[in-house]
C-alpha atoms as one frame of an Amber mdcrd trajectory, in Angstrom:
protein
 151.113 122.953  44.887 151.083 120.563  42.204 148.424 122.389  40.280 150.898
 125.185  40.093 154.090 124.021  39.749 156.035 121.087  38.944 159.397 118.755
  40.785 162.329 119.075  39.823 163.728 115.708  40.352 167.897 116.929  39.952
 167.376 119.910  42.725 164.703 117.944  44.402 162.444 121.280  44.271 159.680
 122.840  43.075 159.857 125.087  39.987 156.663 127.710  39.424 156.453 129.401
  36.077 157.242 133.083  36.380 159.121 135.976  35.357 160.816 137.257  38.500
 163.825 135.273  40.183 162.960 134.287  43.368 163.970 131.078  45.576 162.723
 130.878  48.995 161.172 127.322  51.289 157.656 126.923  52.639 158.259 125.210
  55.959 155.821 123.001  57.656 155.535 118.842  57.506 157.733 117.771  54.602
 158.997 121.455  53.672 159.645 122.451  50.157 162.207 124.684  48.478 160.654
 126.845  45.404 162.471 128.535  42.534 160.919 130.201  39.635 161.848 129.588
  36.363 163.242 132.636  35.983 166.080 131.755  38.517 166.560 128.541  37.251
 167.791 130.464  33.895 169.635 133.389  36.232 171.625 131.399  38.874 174.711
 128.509  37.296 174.507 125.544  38.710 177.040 126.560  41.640 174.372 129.283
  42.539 171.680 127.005  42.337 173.116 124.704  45.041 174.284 127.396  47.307
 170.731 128.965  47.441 169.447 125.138  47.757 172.051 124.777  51.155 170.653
 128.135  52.637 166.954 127.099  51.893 167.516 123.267  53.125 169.382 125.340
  56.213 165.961 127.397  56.986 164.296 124.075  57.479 166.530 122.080  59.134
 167.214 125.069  61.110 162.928 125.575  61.738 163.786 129.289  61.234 159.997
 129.780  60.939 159.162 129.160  64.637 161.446 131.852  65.586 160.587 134.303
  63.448 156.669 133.077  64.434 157.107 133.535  68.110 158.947 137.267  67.015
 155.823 138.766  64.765 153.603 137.199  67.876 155.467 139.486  70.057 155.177
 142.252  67.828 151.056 141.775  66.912 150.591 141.020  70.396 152.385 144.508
  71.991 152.617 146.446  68.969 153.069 149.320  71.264 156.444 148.250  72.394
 159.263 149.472  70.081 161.246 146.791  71.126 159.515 143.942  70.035 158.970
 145.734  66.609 162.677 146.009  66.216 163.295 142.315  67.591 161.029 141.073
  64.772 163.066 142.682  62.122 166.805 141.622  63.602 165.231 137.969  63.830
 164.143 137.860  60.560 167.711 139.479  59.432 169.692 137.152  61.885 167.991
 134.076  60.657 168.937 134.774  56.926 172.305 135.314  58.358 172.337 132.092
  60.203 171.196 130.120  57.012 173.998 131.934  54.550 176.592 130.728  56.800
 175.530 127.316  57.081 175.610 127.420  52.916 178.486 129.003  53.170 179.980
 125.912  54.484 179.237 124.043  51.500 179.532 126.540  48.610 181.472 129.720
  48.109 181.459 132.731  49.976 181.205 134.871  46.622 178.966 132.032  44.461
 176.612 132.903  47.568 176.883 136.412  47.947 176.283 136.582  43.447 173.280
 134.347  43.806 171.602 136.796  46.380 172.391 139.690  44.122 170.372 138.326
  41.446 167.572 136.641  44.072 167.273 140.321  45.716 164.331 141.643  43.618
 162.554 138.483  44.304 159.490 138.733  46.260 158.856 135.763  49.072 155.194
 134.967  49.965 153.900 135.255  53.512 154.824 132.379  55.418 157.973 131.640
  53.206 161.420 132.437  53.958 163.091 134.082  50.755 166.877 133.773  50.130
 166.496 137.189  48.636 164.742 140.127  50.030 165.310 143.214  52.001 168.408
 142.218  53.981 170.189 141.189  50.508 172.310 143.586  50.487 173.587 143.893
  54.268 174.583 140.149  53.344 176.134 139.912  50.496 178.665 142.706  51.784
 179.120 140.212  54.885 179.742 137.666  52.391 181.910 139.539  50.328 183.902
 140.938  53.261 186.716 138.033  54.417 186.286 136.612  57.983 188.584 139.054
  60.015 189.948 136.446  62.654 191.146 138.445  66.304 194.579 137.713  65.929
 196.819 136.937  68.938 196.887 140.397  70.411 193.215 141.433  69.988 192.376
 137.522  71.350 194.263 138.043  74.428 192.653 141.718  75.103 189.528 139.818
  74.380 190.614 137.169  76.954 191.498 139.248  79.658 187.651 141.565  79.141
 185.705 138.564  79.618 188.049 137.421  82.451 187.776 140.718  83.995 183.727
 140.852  83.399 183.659 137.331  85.304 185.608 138.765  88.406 184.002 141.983
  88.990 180.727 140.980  90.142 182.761 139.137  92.691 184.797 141.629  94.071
 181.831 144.152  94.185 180.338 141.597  96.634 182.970 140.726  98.613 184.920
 144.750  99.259 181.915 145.675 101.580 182.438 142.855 104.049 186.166 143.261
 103.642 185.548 146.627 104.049 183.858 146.421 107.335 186.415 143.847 108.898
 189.190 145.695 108.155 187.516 148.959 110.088 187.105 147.001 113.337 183.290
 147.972 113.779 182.697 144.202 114.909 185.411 143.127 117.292 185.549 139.572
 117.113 184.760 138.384 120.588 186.294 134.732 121.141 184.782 132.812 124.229
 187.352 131.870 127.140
């Protein structure tokens, strides 16, 4: 990559000449995060580090073996649906999983601004791209505040997965209770 591109000691990166914004991180031993130049002049400094926490978050994360083992599904059964749609959702889920973790250290809205502008960018194969198809769904997730339950909601929410954990239970014990209480097996006690 050195032929191509050059370090970029502040962001501890690798910048590639070229007109379109783009940011994305080749994983692998010693993974690299890549922006173009033409993010560098797009995304404020803010930006820049956001996109840097959600591309540091792929590879700590090894995002890439998931979404590896999902397109193996998919080329090896490409005749299930199922595994054709499980691809995609990974590949969506994983960008989601990688803007929250930069949203932990940057702002939800310096995020969601940097994909808008990243969102054209194409990502090579192999690379996971901060931009990309899915841009959009997330930046309205990012833009949208974190709804918390509430007190009401959390104890309706209690009480369904309280109710969920009981009723396999009771399904298995109401036929034996079922057949004591009809007296088809007097209990016989020996004398």
């Amino acid at each position: 990559m050195a032929l191509v591109a050059r370090h970029h000691s502040a962001l501890d990166a690798v910048v590639l000449e070229h007109a379109a914004c783009a940011a994305y991180c080749v994983p692998g031993r010693g993974g690299q995060v890549v922006f173009t130049t033409a993010t560098l002049a797009a995304l404020d400094d803010e930006q820049l580090a956001a996109v840097m926490q959600h591309e540091r978050a792929h590879l700590r994360g090894r995002h890439h073996l998931v979404i590896l083992a999902a397109s193996s599904l998919r080329a090896a059964f490409p005749f299930v649906p199922a595994f054709r749609w499980a691809e995609d959702e990974v590949g969506r889920l994983t960008e989601m999983l990688a803007d929250d973790a930069a949203a932990r250290h940057a702002d939800r809205l310096t995020l969601a601004t940097a994909l808008v502008r990243l969102a054209e960018g194409a990502t090579p194969a192999g690379a996971l791209g901060a931009g990309g198809q899915t841009a959009l769904t997330r930046v309205k997730r990012l833009a949208t505040p974190a709804a918390p339950l509430g007190r009401a909601r959390g104890l309706v929410a209690v009480f369904g997965v309280a109710l969920l954990a009981v009723t396999p239970l009771v399904l298995s014990v109401a036929p034996a209770a079922a057949v004591m209480s009809a007296g088809y097996c007097p209990v016989v006690l020996p004398q």
